[in-house]
Backbone bond lengths (Angstrom), bond angles and torsions (degrees), N, CA, C in turn:
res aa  C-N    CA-C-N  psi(-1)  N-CA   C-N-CA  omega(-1)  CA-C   N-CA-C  phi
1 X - - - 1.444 - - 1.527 109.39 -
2 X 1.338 111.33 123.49 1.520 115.12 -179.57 1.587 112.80 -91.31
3 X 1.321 115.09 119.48 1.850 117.43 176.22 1.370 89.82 -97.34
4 X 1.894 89.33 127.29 1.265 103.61 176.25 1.670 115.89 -100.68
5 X 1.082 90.14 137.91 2.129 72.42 -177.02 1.694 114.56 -101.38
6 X 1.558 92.59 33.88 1.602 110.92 155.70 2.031 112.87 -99.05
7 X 0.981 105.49 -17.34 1.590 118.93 -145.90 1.465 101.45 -34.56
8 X 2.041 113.70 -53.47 1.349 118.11 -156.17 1.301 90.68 -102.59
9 X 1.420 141.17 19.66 1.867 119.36 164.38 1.295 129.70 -93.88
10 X 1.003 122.07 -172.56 1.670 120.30 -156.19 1.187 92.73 -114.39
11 X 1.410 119.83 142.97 1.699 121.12 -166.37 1.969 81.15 -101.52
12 X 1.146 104.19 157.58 1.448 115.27 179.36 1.988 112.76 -136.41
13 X 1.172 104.54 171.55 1.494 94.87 -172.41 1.354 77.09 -121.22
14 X 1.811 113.25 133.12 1.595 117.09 165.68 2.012 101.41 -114.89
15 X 1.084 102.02 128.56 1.112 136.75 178.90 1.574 124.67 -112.20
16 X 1.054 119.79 7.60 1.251 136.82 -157.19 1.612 116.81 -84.42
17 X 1.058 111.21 118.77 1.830 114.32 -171.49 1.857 114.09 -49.01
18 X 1.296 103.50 -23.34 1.389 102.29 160.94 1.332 137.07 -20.59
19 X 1.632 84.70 -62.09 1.629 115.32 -174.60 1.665 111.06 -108.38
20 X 0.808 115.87 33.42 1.781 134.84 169.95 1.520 94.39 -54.21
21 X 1.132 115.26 -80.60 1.731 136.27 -167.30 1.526 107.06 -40.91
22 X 1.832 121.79 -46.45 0.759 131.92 171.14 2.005 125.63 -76.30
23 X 1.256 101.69 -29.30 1.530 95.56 173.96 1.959 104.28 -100.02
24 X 1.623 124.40 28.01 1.313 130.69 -165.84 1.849 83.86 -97.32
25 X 1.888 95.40 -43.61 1.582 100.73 -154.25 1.261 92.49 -83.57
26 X 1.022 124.64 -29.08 1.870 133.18 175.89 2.014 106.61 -49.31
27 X 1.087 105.27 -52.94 1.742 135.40 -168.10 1.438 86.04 79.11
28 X 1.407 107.00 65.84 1.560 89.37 160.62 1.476 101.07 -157.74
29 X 1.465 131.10 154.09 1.658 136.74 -155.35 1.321 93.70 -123.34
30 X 1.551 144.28 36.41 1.084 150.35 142.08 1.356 115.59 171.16
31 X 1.582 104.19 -172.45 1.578 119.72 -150.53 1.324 109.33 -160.07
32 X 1.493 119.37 137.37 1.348 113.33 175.02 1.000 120.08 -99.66
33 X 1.535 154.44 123.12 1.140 166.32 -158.09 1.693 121.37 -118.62
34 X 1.233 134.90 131.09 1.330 148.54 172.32 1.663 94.89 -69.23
35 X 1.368 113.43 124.70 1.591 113.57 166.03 1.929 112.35 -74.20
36 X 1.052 109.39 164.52 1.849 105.50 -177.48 1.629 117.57 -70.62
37 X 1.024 119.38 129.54 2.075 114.33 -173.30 1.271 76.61 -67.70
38 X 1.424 115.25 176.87 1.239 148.02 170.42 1.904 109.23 -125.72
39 X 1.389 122.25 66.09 1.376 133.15 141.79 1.366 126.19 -9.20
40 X 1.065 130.98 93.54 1.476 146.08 154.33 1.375 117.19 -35.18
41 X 1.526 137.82 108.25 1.327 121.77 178.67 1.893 91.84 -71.31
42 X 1.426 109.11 172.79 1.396 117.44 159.95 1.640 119.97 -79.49
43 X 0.969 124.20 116.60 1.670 127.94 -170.24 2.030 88.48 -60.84
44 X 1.616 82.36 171.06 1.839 87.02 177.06 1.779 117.69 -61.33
45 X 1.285 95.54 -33.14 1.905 102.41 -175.77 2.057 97.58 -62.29
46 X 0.776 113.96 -53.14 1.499 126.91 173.97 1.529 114.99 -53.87
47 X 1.310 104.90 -53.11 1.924 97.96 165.86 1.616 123.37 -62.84
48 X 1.296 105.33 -18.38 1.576 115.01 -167.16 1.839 84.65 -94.94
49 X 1.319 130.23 -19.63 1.764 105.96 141.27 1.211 146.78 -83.76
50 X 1.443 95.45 1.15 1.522 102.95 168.56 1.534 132.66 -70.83
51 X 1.323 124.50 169.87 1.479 110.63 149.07 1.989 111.85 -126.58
52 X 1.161 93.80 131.17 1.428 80.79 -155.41 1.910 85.05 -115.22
53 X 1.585 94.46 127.13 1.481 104.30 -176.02 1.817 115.12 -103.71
54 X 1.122 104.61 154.78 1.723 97.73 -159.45 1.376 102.30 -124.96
55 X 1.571 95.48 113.70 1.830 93.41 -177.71 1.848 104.01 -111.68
56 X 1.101 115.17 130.86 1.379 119.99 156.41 1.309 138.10 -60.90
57 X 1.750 118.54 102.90 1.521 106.78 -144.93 1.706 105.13 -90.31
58 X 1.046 125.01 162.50 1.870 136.14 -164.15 1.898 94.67 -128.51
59 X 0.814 81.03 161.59 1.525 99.31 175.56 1.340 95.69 -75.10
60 X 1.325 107.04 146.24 1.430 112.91 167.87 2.011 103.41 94.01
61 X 0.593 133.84 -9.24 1.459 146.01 -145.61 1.759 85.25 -95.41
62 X 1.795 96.27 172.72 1.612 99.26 -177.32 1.727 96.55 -162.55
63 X 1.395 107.21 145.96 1.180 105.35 177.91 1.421 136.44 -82.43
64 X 1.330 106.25 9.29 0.999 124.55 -158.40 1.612 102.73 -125.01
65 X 1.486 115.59 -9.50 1.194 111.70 158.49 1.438 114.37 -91.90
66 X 1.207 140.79 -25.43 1.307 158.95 122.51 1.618 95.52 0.56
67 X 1.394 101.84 -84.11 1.340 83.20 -170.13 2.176 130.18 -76.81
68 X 1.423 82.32 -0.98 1.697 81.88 168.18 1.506 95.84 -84.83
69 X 1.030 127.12 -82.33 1.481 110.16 -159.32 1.876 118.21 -26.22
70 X 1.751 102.83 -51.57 1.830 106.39 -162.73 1.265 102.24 -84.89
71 X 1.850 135.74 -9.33 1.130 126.28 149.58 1.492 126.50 -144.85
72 X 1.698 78.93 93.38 1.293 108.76 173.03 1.374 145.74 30.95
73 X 1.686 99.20 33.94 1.557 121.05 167.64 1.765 108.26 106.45
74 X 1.545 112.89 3.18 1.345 129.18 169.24 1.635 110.31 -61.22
75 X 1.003 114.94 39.85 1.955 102.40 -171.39 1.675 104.80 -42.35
76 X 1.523 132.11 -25.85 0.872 123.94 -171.07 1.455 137.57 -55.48
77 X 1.924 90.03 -34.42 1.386 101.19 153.79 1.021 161.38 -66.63
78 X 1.338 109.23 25.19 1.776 129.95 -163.02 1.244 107.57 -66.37
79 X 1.849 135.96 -15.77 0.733 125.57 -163.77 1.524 111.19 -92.68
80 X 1.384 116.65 -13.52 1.368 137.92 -172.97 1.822 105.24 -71.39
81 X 1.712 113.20 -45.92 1.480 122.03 155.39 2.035 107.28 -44.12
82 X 1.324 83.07 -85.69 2.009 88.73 176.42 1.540 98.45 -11.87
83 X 1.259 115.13 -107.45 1.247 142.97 -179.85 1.134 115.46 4.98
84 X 1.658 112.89 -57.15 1.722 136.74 178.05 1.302 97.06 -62.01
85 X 1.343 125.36 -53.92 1.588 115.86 -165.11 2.089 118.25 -90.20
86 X 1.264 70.47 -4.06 1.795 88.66 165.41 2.427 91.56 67.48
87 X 1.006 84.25 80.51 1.501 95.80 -170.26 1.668 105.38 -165.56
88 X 1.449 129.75 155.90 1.281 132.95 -141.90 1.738 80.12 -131.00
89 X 0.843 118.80 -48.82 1.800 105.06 -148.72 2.325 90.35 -163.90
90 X 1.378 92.26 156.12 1.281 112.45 169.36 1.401 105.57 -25.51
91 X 1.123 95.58 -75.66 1.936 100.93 -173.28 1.616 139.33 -51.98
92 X 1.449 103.37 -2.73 1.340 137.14 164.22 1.715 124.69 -71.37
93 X 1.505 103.17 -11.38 1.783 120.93 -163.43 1.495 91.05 -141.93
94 X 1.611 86.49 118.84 1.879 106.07 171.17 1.365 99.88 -87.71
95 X 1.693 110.88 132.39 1.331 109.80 131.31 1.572 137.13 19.80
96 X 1.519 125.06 85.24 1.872 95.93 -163.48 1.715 97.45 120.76
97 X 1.364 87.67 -65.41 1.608 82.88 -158.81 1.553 117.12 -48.73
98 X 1.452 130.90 157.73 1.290 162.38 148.80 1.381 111.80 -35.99
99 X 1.016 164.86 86.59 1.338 170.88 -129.03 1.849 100.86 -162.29
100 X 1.790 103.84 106.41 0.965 143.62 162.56 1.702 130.70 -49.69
101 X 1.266 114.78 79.43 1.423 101.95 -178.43 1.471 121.46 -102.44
102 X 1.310 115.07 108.98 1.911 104.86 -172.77 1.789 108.44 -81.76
103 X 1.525 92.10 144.49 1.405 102.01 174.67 1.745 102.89 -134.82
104 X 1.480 94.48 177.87 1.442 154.45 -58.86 1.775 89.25 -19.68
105 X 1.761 105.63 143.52 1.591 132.07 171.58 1.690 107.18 -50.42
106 X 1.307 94.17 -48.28 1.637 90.97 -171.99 1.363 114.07 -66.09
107 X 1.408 115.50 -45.15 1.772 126.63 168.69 1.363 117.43 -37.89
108 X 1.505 108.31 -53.69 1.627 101.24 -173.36 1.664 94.28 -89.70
109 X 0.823 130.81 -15.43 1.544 119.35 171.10 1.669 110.36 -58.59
110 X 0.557 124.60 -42.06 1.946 145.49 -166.44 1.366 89.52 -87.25
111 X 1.121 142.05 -93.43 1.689 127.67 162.76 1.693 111.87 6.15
112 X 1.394 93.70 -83.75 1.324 113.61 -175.83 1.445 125.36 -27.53
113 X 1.550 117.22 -39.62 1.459 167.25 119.98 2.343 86.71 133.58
114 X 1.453 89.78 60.86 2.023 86.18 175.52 1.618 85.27 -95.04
């Protein structure tokens, strides 16, 4: 079962002259778009149920293997890592760095309020 961390937002129609140039080459005069969830950090009482495991990231590394290995073959969830370490994508984490993984998945998910 895939948790999407679109599940509870409101799809919207963007129409916006912004993206003119881009829906010209499309042939198309709009687009439907997922609005942003709004993510719950875990308060301190909530981290003190976590277990939060600390991997040292290398070049070459992916977040999404991160999250297959620490939950349980889900690569999908890489964004649930991101999120925790307050970072968007691979290229956001040097070499070295400390990279935050919360466990049990379901715990910080429920936090999270997905």
């Amino acid at each position: 079962m895939t948790i999407s961390r679109y599940k509870q937002e409101d799809i919207f129609t963007n129409n916006s002259e912004q993206y003119q140039s881009v829906f010209a080459a499309k042939n198309i005069n709009k687009i439907r778009q997922y609005g942003l969830m709004k993510l719950k950090f875990p308060t301190d009482k909530e981290l003190a149920n976590l277990t939060i495991e600390t991997y040292q990231w290398n070049s070459g590394d992916r977040l999404f293997r991160l999250a297959h290995e620490y939950y349980d073959g889900r690569s999908e969830l890489w964004w649930v890592i991101a999120w925790f370490n307050g970072v968007e994508s691979e290229s956001d984490i040097l070499p070295g760095a400390n990279v935050m993984i919360p466990l049990p998945l379901e715990r910080i998910l429920t936090y999270m309020g997905v």
